[in-house]
C-alpha positions, 0 to 999 in steps of 0.5 A: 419526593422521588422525581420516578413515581410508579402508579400500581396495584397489587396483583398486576403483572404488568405493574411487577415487571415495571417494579423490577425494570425501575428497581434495575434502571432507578434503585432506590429512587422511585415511590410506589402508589396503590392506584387503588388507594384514592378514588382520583388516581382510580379514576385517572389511572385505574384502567392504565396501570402500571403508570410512570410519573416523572416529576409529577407529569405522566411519562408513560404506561402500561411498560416502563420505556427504560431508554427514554425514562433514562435519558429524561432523567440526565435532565434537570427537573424543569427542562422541556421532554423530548 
């Protein structure tokens, strides 16, 4: 599993332009989910969406924080977050 994880759904503009700022800071290293595919994930992020999960632990919403999402990623997996 890719440690970049974006929790989408068709249709929302704002989950395109993260789309885009993850295909230009992270190509090829992220997964995208259909929030809209599984009633716990609508249930936990339906209203939040687009949602950035880094290994598995939101990162963030609504927009990609492409500095902080960068600099978490020159971290191992494990090590705390600033």
């Amino acid at each position: 599993m890719n440690r970049v994880v974006l929790i989408s759904r068709d249709g929302c503009h704002l989950c395109a332009e993260a789309e885009g700022v993850l295909d230009r800071i992270v190509p090829g290293r992220w997964d995208r989910v259909d929030v809209d595919s599984d009633v716990e994930l609508q249930r936990d992020y339906g209203d939040r969406v687009p949602v950035v999960l880094l290994d598995g632990t939101e990162h963030g919403y609504w927009r990609v924080e492409e500095t902080r999402l960068l600099r978490d990623l020159a971290r191992p997996p494990g090590e705390p977050r600033i």
